[in-house]
C-alpha positions in Angstrom: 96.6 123.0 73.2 94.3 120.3 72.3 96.5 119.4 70.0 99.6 118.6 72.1 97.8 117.2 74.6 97.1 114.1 72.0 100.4 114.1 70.6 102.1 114.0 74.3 99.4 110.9 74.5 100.2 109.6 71.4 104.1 109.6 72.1 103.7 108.1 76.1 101.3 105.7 74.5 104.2 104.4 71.5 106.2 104.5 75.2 104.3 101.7 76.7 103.0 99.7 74.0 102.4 96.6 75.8 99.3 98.7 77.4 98.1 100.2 74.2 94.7 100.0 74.1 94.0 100.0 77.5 91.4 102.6 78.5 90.1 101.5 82.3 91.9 100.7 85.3 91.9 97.4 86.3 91.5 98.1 90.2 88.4 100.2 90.3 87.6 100.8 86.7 88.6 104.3 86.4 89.9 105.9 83.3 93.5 105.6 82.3 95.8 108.6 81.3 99.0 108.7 79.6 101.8 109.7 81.5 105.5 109.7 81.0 106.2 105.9 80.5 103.4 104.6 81.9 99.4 105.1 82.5 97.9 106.0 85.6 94.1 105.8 87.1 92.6 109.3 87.0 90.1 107.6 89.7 92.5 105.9 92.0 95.8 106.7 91.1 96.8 103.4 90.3 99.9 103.5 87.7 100.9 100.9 85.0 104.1 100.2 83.2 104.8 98.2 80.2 108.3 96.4 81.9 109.5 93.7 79.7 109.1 90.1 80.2 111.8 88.3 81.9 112.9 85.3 80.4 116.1 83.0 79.8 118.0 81.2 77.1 120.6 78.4 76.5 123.7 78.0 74.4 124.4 74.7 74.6 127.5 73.5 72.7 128.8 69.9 72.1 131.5 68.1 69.7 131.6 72.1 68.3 128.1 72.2 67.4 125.4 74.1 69.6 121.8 72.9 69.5 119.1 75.1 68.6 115.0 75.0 68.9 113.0 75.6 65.4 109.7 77.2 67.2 106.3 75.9 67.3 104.6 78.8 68.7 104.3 82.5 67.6 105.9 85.2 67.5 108.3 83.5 64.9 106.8 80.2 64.7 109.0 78.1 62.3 112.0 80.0 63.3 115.0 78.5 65.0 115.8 79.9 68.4 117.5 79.1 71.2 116.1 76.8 74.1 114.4 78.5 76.7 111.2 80.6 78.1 110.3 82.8 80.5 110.8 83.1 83.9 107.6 81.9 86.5 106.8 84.8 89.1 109.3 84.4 91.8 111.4 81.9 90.2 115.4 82.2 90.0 116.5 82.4 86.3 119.2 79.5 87.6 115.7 77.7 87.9 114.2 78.8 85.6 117.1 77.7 83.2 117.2 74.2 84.5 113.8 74.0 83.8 113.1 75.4 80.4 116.2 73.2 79.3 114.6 70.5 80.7 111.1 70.8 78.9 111.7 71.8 75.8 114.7 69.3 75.1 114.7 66.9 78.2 118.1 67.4 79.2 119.6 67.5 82.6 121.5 70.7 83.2 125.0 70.3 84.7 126.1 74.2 84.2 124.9 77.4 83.7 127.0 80.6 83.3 126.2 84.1 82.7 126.8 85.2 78.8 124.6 88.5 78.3 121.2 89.6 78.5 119.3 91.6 75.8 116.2 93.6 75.8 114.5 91.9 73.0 111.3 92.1 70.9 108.6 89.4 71.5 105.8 90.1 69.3 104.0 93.0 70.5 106.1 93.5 73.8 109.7 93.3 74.8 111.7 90.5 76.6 114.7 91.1 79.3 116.5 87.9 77.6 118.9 86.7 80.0 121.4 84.2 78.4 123.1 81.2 80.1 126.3 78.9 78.4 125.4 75.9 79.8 126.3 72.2 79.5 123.9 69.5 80.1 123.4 65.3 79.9 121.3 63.2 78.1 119.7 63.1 74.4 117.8 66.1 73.0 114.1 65.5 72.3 111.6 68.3 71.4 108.9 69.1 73.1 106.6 71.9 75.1 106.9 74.3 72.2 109.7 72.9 70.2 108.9 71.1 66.6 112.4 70.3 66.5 115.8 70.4 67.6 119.3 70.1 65.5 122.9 70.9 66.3 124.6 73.3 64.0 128.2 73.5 63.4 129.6 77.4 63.5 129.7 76.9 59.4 125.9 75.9 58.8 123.8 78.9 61.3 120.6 79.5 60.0 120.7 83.0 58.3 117.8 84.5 60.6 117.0 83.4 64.1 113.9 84.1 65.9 114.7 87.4 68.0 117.9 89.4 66.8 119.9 89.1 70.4 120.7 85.6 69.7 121.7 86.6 66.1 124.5 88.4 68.4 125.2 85.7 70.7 125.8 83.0 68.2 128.3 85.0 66.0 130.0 85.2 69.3 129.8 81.8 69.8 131.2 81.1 65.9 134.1 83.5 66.6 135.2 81.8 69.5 
């Protein structure tokens, strides 16, 4: 019995590995068990689950090209990615977009429409990575978290991007 008892723990624990690791509850400092996707307080009954990050990303095309964000932080630093970050408590991904966009490559956004949204890895948790096509004004410059910035044409895509969802959404892009 013992036995099962740490496997069940072991499986809801792979479950919610964001909160692997945590052993005390962060309300009243009781001790935390494993439960079916998430932990719960045996003290206070307070229960934790390891939702993923929200979070939003640009495909910006011009002149057939669409501009992409080598990373300057990890997970994935060096890696190109698409512009973007996540989402502030209670802020709108449409704001959340325009702003991202705005400090990582200084443009003005103009439009943003709805493409897809993935459930992504992100180092040791998972992203709800909502993308947006968008189109925007001015002259990219890096910066925030961004080392640099090129355009790619549909012929010259790097071979591995930072997070495989945008793998999928620029091969969608190049077979447009």
């Amino acid at each position: 019995m013992q036995s099962a008892t740490r496997l069940l723990t072991a499986v809801a624990s792979t479950i919610v590995g964001a909160l692997d690791g945590w052993r005390f509850c962060a309300r009243c400092g009781g001790g935390l068990q494993a439960e079916e996707n998430h932990l719960r307080c045996t003290s206070c009954g307070e229960r934790y689950w390891a939702n993923p990050l929200p979070a939003v990303q640009v495909l910006l095309e011009r002149d057939g090209r669409v501009l992409l964000a080598r990373r300057g932080i990890e997970p994935r630093l060096g890696y190109w990615d698409l512009p973007g970050g996540f989402v502030e408590e209670s802020e709108l991904p449409e704001h959340a977009v325009r702003r991202e966009l705005h400090e990582e490559t200084g443009l003005a956004l103009e439009t943003a429409d709805l493409v897809r949204i993935d459930i992504e890895p992100y180092g040791d948790r998972f992203v709800f990575s909502v993308t947006y096509r968008v189109t925007a004004t001015g002259d990219p410059v890096p910066a925030d978290d961004v080392v640099e910035l090129r355009w790619f044409s549909r012929s010259e895509l790097p071979d591995e991007m930072a997070f495989p969802g945008q793998e999928t959404v620029l091969r969608d892009w190049a077979q447009r």
